[in-house]
C-alpha positions, 0 to 999 in steps of 0.5 A: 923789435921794430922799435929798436931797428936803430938801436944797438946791442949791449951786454951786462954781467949780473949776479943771479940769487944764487951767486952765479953770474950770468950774461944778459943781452939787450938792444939799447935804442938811442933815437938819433933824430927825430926821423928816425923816432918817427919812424920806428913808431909808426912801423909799431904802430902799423903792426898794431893796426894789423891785429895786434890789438887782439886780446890786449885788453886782456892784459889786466889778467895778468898779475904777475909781479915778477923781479925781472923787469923791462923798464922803457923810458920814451923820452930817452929812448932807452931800454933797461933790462935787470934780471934777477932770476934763480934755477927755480924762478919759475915755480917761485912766479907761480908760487906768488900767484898762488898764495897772494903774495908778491917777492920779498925784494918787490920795490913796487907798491902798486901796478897800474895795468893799462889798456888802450883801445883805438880806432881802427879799420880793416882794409885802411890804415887809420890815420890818425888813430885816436885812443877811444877807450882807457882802462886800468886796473891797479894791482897791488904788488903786496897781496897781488890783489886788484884793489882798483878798477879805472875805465873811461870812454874816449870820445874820437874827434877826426873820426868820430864814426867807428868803423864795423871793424872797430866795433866788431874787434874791440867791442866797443859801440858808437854811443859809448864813444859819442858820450865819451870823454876829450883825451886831455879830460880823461888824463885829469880824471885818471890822474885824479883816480891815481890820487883818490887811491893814494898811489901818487903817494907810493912806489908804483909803474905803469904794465903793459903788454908790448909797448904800444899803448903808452910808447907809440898810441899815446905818444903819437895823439899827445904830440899831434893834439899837443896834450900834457901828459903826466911824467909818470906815463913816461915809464912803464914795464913791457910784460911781453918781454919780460914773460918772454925772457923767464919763459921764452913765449911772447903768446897772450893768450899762451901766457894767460892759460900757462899761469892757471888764469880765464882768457 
């Protein structure tokens, strides 16, 4: 990945569930400088700009708890990846979905599944982008059930106008945006939601498909704007990458379909 330009290789030997050992390669990036950071969110957040934000937001269709997870840190820069995987794995995916049931060894309570919208143009790099739109649903990792649904307007201030493009892409209207939420108060209302729920209380991870939302969109408007930002938006699970490790496809849409679920 782009991200990871600066990174470098490493190998870790793991023990599958059926006792075998298996070899798993990874790149594991150790931002040098702050430059280089910079630029390797910028390049993402480019290709972002470009078309990927096409059908992100239905990643809160995807409720696959699986036991093989990507968990990046931003602040450390690093990516971690643990697989623990068997011959029937797939089927053992597809089972959990079926039945409403997650895998014994899930570590996790809950999911909070995360999508962002932000501006955006056609023909014109946006800059800065800011997030107009945050939504989340929370899934619970026990019954695969989505218990809790969270979604706020952001309301833009360098580009207070949305494009055509914007609208027409993410579907969203300037007068959900004029009556939008600052970034900073929509943060306190999702902490505040994570809190009514009781979820602070429990074991759980942010899910998003591709890093972008929480590595290189938020990262880039808190540090610009100067926000705070919880610790626990600092960690996350890349379901892109994971899904393209257990069934080598990184296609959303591809993957919505393969798992029985409506796009």
């Amino acid at each position: 990945d782009d991200a990871m330009a600066n990174g470098h290789a490493a190998q870790a030997r793991i023990k599958l569930s059926d006792g075998n050992m298996r070899d798993v390669h990874y790149r594991k990036t150790a931002f040098e400088d702050g430059e280089k950071r910079a630029a390797a969110v910028e390049r993402l957040g480019a290709r972002k700009q470009r078309g990927m934000q096409l059908g992100d937001v239905e990643s809160v269709q995807l409720p696959t708890a699986v036991d093989a997870e990507t968990i990046q840190d931003r602040e450390e820069g690093t990516c971690k990846v643990g697989l623990q995987e068997s011959s029937s794995h797939k089927h053992q995916v597809h089972a959990s979905l079926a039945t409403g049931s997650a895998p014994p060894d899930q570590k996790y309570d809950y999911f909070v599944v995360l999508d962002f919208e932000s501006t955006c143009d056609r023909s014109r790099k946006v800059q800065p982008q800011e997030i107009i739109e945050f939504s989340a649903v929370l899934l619970n990792a026990r019954t695969m059930n989505v218990d809790f649904h969270f979604q706020q307007y952001v309301r833009p201030t360098v580009h207070p106008i949305l494009t055509a493009f914007c609208t027409e892409l993410t579907g969203i209207r300037q007068e959900s945006v004029n009556a939008g939420k600052p970034l900073q108060e929509t943060l306190l209302q999702h902490d505040m939601w994570l809190r009514q729920c009781g979820v602070q209380e429990k074991q759980f991870i942010y899910v998003t498909w591709t890093p972008w939302d929480l590595m290189v969109m938020l990262e880039q408007e808190r540090r610009w704007r100067k926000l705070d930002v919880a610790p626990y938006l600092r960690k996350w699970i890349d379901l892109k990458s994971v899904y393209t490790k257990l069934y080598g496809k990184n296609n959303l849409k591809a993957a919505v379909r393969e798992l029985g679920l409506d796009w």
